[in-house]
N, C-alpha and C positions, 0 to 999 in steps of 0.2 A: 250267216245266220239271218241278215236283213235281208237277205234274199226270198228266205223261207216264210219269213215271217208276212212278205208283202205278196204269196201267192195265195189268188183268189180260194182257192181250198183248204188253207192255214183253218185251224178249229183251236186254236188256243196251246200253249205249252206253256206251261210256269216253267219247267226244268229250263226249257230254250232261252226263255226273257231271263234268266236270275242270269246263265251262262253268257248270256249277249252284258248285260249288265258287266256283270268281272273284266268282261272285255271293254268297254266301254270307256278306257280312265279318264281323267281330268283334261286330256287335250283334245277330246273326241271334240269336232264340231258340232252344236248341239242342234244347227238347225239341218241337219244330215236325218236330223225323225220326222221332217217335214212328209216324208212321201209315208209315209207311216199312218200321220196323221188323216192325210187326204184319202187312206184306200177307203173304199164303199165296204171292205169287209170289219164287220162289227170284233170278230175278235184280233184281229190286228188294229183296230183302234183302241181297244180294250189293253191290247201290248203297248202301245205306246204311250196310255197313259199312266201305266203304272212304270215305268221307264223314266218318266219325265218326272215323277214324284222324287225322285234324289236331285235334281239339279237346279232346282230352284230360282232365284233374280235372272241366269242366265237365259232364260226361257224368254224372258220381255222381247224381244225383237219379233216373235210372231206370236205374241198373244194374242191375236184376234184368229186367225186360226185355230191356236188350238183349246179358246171356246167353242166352237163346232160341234167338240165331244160333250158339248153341254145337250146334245139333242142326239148322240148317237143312241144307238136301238139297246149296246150293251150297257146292262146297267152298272158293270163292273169299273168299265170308261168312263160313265159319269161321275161313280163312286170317287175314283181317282184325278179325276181332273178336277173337282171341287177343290181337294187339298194342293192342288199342283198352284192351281188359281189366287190361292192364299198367299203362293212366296214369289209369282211373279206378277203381280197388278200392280200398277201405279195410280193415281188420281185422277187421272186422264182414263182411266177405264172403267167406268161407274157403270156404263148400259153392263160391261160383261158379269159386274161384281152384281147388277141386280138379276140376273139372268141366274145366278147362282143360288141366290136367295128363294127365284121362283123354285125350283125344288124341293123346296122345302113341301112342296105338292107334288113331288114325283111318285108315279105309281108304287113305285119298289121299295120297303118301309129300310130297306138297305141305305139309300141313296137318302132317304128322307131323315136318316140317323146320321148321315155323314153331316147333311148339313147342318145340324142341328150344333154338331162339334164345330164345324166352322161358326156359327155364330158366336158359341164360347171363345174362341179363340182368334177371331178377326182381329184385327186396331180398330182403334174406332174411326175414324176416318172411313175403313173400308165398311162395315158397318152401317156409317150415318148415308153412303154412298148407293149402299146394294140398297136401303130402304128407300131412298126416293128414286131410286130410277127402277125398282121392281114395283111402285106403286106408280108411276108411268106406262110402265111398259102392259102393266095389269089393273086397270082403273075399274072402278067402282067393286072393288073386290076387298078381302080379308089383308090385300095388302098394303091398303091403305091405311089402314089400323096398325099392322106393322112398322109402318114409317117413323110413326110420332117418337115410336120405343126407341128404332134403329137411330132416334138423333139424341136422348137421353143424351144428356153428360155429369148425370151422376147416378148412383147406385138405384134401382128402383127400391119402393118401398113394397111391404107385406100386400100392401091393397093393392097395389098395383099389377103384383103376382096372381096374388088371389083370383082378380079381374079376369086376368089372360088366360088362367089354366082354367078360369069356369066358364069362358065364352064358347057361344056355341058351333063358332068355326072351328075346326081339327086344326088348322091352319093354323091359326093366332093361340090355339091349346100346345100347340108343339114349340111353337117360337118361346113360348111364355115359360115352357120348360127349358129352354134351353137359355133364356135369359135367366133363370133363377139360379142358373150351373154359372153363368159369367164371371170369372175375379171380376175384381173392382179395378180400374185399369189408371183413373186418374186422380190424383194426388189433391183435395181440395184447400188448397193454400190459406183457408179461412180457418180451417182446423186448427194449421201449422200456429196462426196466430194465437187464438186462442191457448195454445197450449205453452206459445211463447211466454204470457205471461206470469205463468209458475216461479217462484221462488226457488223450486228444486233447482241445484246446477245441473245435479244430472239430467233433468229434462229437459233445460234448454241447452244442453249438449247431444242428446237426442233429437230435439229441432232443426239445428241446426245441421247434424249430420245428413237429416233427413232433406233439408234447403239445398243442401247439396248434392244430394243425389247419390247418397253413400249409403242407406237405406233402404232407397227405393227401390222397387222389383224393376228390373232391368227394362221389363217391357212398357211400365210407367209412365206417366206423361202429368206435367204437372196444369194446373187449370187453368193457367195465364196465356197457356201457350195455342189455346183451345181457340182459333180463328177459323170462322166457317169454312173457306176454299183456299187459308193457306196452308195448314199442314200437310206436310208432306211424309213420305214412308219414313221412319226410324228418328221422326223427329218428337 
């Protein structure tokens, strides 16, 4: 089926990718969709990155390849490798995380919705990451406005929404939407105090469950922990 899929004449088959997929278990080598990645045909890139959208962290060893499909012609590969790009970047890959972000200008209002979900649902880390290196790689542009948000570490306020969904870049109006969809992702310990004070027992049995991390939303991250370049994935 990888055979078929890497001939220069291939036009796309969901039926073929689902059935490559079943085939594909858990011990396939994953860097085996390297030539997949590489072919010049847009929908065998298209196949490979929706292929690579189930296997997630194990991708890391050629993540710079297959940001590539951040510039393929199909927009269904970009579609797909934004989220692929989600579960396998590290810290050490900020140009690819801002390269993700530029999309958020991609022609195709497809692609430019995908990113919009990834913004919702990055870490912050990747996030504070994709904003300064997509206001590098794109200076004097809308994405330098983006930066200041993407390093936020705490909830924005109403004005600050307000601000973004009325500016007159479409650019900074999409982000500003998709910043307003964001959970709230980190834990402000300053809260936790304040609330420690209560006389209720039950509330500072609630504090303290929450101190512990017995409360928190799993993907949480509490505010002490908030170091410019040392967080790392899952911390």
């Amino acid at each position: 089926m990888i055979e078929t899929i890497l001939e220069p004449s291939f036009e796309g088959d969901g039926v073929l990718a689902n059935d490559l997929l079943k085939e594909l278990g858990p011990e396939f080598p994953k860097e085996n969709v390297r030539p997949l990645i590489a072919s010049p045909n847009p929908e065998t890139q298209a196949t490979a990155a929706f292929l690579m959208t189930f296997w997630g962290f194990e991708l890391h060893p050629f993540v710079s390849e297959i940001a590539t499909l951040l510039e393929s012609k199909h927009s269904r590969a970009r579609f797909d490798v934004t989220e692929v790009l989600l579960g396998c970047t590290t810290p050490d890959d900020g140009e690819i995380l801002g390269r993700v972000l530029l999309l958020l200008d991609d022609p195709h209002i497809g692609v430019r919705w995908k990113v919009a979900q990834w913004i919702c649902v990055a870490q912050y880390w990747q996030l504070r990451l994709a904003g300064r290196h997509a206001a590098r790689l794109r200076p004097n542009s809308a994405f330098e406005i983006l930066e200041k948000f993407c390093c936020l570490r705490r909830q924005p306020t109403s004005e600050e929404i307000r601000w973004l969904i009325q500016y007159e870049d479409p650019i900074v109006r999409r982000f500003g939407a998709a910043l307003s969809i964001r959970p709230l992702e980190v834990i402000d310990e300053r809260f936790l105090t304040i609330a420690s004070m209560s006389d209720d027992a039950e509330v500072a049995e609630i504090v303290e469950s929450g101190r512990g991390g017995f409360m928190a939303p799993g993907r949480a991250i509490f505010s002490s922990r908030l170091f410019d370049d040392t967080v790392q994935p899952g911390d």
